[in-house]
N, C-alpha and C positions, 0 to 999 in steps of 0.2 A: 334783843335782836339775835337773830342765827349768825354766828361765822365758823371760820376755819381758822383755827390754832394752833400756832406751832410752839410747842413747849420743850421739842430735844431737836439740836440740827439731825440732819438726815433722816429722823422719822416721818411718820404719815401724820397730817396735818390732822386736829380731831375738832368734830363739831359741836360749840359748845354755845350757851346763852350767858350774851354780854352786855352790858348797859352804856349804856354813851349819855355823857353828857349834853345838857343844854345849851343850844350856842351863845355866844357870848358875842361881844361888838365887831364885826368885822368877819363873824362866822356864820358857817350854815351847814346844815343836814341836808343829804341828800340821798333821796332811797335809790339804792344801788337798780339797776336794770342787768346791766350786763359788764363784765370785768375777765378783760381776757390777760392771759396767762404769761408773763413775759420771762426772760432768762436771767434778767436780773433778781427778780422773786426768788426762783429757783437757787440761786448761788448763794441769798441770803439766805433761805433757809438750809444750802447745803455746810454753811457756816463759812462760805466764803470771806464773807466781808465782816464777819464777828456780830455783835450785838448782843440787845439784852432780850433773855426770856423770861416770859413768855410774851409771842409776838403776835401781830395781827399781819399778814404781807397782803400783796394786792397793790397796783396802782392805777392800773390802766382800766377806767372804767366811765360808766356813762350811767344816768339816770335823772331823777326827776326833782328838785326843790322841792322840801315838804316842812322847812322850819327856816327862817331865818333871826337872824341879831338884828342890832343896830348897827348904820353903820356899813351897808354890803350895799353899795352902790352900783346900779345896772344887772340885778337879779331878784327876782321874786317867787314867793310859792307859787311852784306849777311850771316854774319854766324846764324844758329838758336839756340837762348840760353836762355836755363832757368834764371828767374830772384829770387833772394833772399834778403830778409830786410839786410840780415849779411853786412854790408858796414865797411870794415878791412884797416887800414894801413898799416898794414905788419911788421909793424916795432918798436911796441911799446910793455913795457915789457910782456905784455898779447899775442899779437900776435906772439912774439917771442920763448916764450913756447909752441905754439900750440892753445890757446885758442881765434882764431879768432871771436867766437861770445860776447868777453870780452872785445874785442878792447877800448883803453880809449883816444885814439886821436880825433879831431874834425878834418875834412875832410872840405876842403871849398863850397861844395855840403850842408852840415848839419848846416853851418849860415847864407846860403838865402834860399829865396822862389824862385825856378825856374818857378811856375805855377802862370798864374792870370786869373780871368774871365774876362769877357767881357769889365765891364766898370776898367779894369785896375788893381784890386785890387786884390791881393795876394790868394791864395789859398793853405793851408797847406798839405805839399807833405808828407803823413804818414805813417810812419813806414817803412820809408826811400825808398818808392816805390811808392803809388798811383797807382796803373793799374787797375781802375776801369775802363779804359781811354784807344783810341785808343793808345797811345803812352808813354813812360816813360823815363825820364831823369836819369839815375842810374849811381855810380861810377863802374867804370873795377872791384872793387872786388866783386863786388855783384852776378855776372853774371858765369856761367859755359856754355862752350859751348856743344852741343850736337848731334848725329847722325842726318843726315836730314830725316832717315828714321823713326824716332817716332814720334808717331801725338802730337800736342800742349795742346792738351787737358790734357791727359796723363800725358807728359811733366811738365805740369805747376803745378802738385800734389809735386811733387820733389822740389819745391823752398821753402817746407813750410812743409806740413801735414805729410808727406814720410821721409824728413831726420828728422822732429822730433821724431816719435814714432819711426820709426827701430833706428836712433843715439841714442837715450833712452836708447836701450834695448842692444846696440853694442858698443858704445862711453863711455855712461855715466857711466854703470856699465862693467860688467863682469860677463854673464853668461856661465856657464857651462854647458857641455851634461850632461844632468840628474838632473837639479837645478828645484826645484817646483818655479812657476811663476805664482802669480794675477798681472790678468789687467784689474783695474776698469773705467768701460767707454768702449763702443765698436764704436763710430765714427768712422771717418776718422783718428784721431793721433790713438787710442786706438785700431784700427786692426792694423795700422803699427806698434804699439808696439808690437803686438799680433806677428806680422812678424819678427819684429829681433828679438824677444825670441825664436820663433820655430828656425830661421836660426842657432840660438845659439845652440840647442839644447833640450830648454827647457820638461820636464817632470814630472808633469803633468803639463800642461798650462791651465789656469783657466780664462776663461772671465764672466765677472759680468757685467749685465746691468739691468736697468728696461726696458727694450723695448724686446722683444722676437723674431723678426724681426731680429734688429742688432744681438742679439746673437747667431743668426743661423746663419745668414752671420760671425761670429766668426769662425767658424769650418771650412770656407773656407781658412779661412785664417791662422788655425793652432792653432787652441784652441781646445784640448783636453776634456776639459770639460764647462758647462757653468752655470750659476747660476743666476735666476733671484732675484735682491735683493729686488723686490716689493714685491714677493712670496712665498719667500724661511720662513720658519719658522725659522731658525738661520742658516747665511751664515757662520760666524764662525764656527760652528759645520759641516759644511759642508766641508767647507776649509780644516778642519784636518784630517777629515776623508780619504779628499784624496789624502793628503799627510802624510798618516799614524802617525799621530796626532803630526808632527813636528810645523804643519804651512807652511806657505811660505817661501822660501829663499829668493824673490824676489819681492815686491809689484810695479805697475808701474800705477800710478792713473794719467790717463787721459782727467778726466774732472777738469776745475776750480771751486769747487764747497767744500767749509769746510768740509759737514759732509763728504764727498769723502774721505776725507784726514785723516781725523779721521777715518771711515772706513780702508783706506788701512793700520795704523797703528796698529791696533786691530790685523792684520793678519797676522804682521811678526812672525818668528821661532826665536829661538836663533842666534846670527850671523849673520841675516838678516837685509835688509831695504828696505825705501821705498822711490821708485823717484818720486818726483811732476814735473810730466811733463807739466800737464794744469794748466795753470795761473787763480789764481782768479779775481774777482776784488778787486780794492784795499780795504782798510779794514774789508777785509773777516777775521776774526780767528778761530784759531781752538782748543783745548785743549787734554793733553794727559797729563799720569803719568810720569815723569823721571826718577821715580826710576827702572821702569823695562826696560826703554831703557838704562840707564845705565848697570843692573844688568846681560841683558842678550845679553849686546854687540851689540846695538842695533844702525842703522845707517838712518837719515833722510838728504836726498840731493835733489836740486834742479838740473833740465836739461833744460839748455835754448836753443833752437832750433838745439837738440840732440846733442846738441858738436861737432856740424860738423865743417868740414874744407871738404866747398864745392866747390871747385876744385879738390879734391881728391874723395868724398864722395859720389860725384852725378855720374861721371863716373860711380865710382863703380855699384851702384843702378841701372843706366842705362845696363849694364853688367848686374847684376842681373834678370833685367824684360825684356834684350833679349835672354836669356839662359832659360826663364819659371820658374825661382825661386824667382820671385815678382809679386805679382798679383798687375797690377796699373791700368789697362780696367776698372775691377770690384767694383776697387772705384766709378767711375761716375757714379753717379746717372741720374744726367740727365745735355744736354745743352740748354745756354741763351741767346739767342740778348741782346744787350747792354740794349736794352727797356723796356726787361723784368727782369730786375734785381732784383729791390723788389720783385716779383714773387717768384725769385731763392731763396733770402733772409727771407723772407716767410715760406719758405717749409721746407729749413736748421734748421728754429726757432723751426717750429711743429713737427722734428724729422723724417721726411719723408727722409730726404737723407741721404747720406753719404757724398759727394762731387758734390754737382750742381757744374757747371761750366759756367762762361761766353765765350762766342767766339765772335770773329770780323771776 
C-alpha cells in the first residue's frame, strides 16, 4: 500500500510502499477514504512529543471495511466507518466507568509493529492508526460505523477534531443555557468547541484568536462575540465587560500553547474553570497564582479526546450534522491526493485552513 513517511522530524514526509499485516482477532483493515490533517500529527512529526522512526502519522480518518479477524463484534466487510486513536478493552477499571479514552490495558495490536517498508523493516503505526496510508490495520474499538450517505471527507473530522472540541464543551464539563463561554483558539478543535458550547446553550460565547479570518468563520459556528488577542488593548477587560464583569464561567483553550493556558486562566469568574483541550508539547509550563484559584473556587481540568465514548458519541454527531445542527462541510478547507500532502501540511502550519483533508 501507498503512504506517507516520516523518517527525520521536521522533514517532508516521503511516499513510500508498505505492507501491513493480516488482522488478527479483534482486528480489521480498512481502506482509508479520506484522513484529515490534525495538529497533533504535525507536532509529532515536528518532534514535539518524541517517538520512534520511522513513522506512519495520521489519525483522523474515515473509510470502508475491506478485511476483518475474529472476534470484531458489530462490523463487517463493507461497512463505512470512521476510524479513532481511542483503542479500548472494554473491560478494565477505566473503561468500566465510562472512561474509554483512559483505557489502561495493552491490546496485542499495541506490542507489534503491523507495518514494514520495503526492505522489511518495521514502521511505527502512530497513535494507534497511521492513515496517512491507503489502508489501516486498527482494533474493533477504535472504529464507529456509519451512514453510507455521508461523504468521507466530512466523515473523517469525526474521529478526531469533532468529538474533541464539541466532547470538551459536552462530556468534559457541563454547560448551562445562559453560562458565559471563552474559547481560546478558533481552528478546527476550537470551532467544535465553539459548537458544543452554543448546542449547550452558551451566553455570551466568546472566540479569541489572532487570526481575524478564523474569528469570523467563529460566528458561523456560534460565537456571539469575538476578540482578537493580537489587537485587542486588554482582552480581560474585554471579557468582563461582556459578561458583566463576572468573567467567564467557562474557559475552553484550544491551542497547545502555554501562554494560551495562562491566558485562559486569567479569565475565569468565581466558580469557574478552565479545560485544556489542546495538548502542548512536552515541557511546555505555564504559571498561575493558587491562592485565587483556590479562594474563588476555582477549577483547572484536562479533556483528552472530549471524553468520548465513540460508539455512542459519533452516532450522535452524525444525527447532529444530518438534522443541520453541526456544521462539519464548512470545516474543509480544502482536499489532497496522497502526493500532495506536505502541501496540505504546509497550509495547516501557515494558518490558511482549518481542516485540509487527504483523499484516496
Amino acid at each position: 500500500m501507498k503512504a506517507a513517511v516520516c523518517r527525520a522530524f521536521n522533514e517532508p514526509l516521503v511516499i513510500e510502499e508498505l505492507t501491513l499485516e493480516a488482522p488478527q482477532a479483534g482486528e480489521l483493515v480498512v481502506d482509508v477514504k479520506a484522513c484529515a490533517i490534525c495538529h497533533s500529527d504535525i507536532t509529532y512529526m515536528d518532534g514535539g512529543w518524541g517517538g520512534d522512526l520511522p513513522a506512519l502519522y495520521g489519525h483522523e480518518a474515515a473509510g470502508i471495511v475491506s478485511a476483518v479477524g475474529p472476534e470484531t463484534p458489530g462490523v463487517q466487510v463493507g461497512d463505512h466507518v470512521v476510524v479513532t486513536l481511542i483503542r479500548a478493552c472494554g473491560q478494565c477499571f477505566y473503561c468500566s466507568r465510562g472512561d474509554r479514552v483512559m483505557c489502561e490495558a495493552t491490546l496485542p495490536l499495541s506490542t507489534r509493529q503491523p507495518l514494514k517498508d520495503a526492505a522489511g523493516a518495521p514502521v511505527a503505526q502512530m497513535m494507534n492508526v497511521g492513515s496517512f496510508a491507503e489502508q489501516v490495520l486498527v482494533h474493533y474499538s477504535q472504529i464507529a460505523v456509519m451512514p453510507k450517505d455521508v461523504g468521507f471527507a466530512v466523515a473523517s473530522l469525526l474521529g478526531c477534531g469533532v468529538i474533541t472540541g464539541v466532547g470538551a464543551a459536552i462530556n468534559t464539563t457541563t454547560i448551562k443555557p445562559g453560562a458565559s463561554v471563552v474559547v481560546i483558539g478558533t481552528g478546527g478543535v476550537g470551532l467544535n468547541c465553539i459548537q458544543g458550547a452554543a448546542l449547550s446553550g452558551a451566553n455570551p460565547l466568546i472566540a479569541i484568536d489572532v487570526n481575524d479570518l478564523k474569528l469570523e468563520a467563529s460566528r458561523a459556528f456560534g460565537a456571539t462575540h469575538v476578540i482578537n488577542s493580537k489587537t485587542s488593548a486588554d482582552v480581560a477587560a474585554e471579557v468582563r465587560e461582556l459578561t458583566n464583569g463576572r468573567m467567564a464561567d467557562h474557559v475552553l483553550v484550544s491551542v497547545g500553547v502555554g501562554p494560551a493556558i495562562e491566558q485562559g486562566i486569567g479569565l475565569m469568574g468565581k466558580g469557574a474553570e478552565t479545560i485544556i483541550v489542546g495538548m502542548p508539547p512536552s515541557g511546555v509550563t505555564t504559571t498561575f497564582d493558587p491562592s485565587w484559584i483556590a479562594a474563588d473556587s476555582q477549577r483547572i481540568i484536562g479533556s483528552k479526546m472530549g471524553s468520548a465514548q465513540t460508539p455512542a458519541d459519533i452516532p450522535q454527531l452524525v444525527g447532529l450534522y444530518r438534522g443541520g445542527r453541526l456544521k462539519l462541510d464548512e470545516l474543509v478547507t480544502k482536499e489532497y491526493p496522497l502526493e500532495e500532502i506536505n502541501e496540505a501540511i504546509a497550509a495547516v502550519k501557515r494558518g490558511e485552513a482549518l481542516r485540509n483533508v487527504v483523499v484516496f
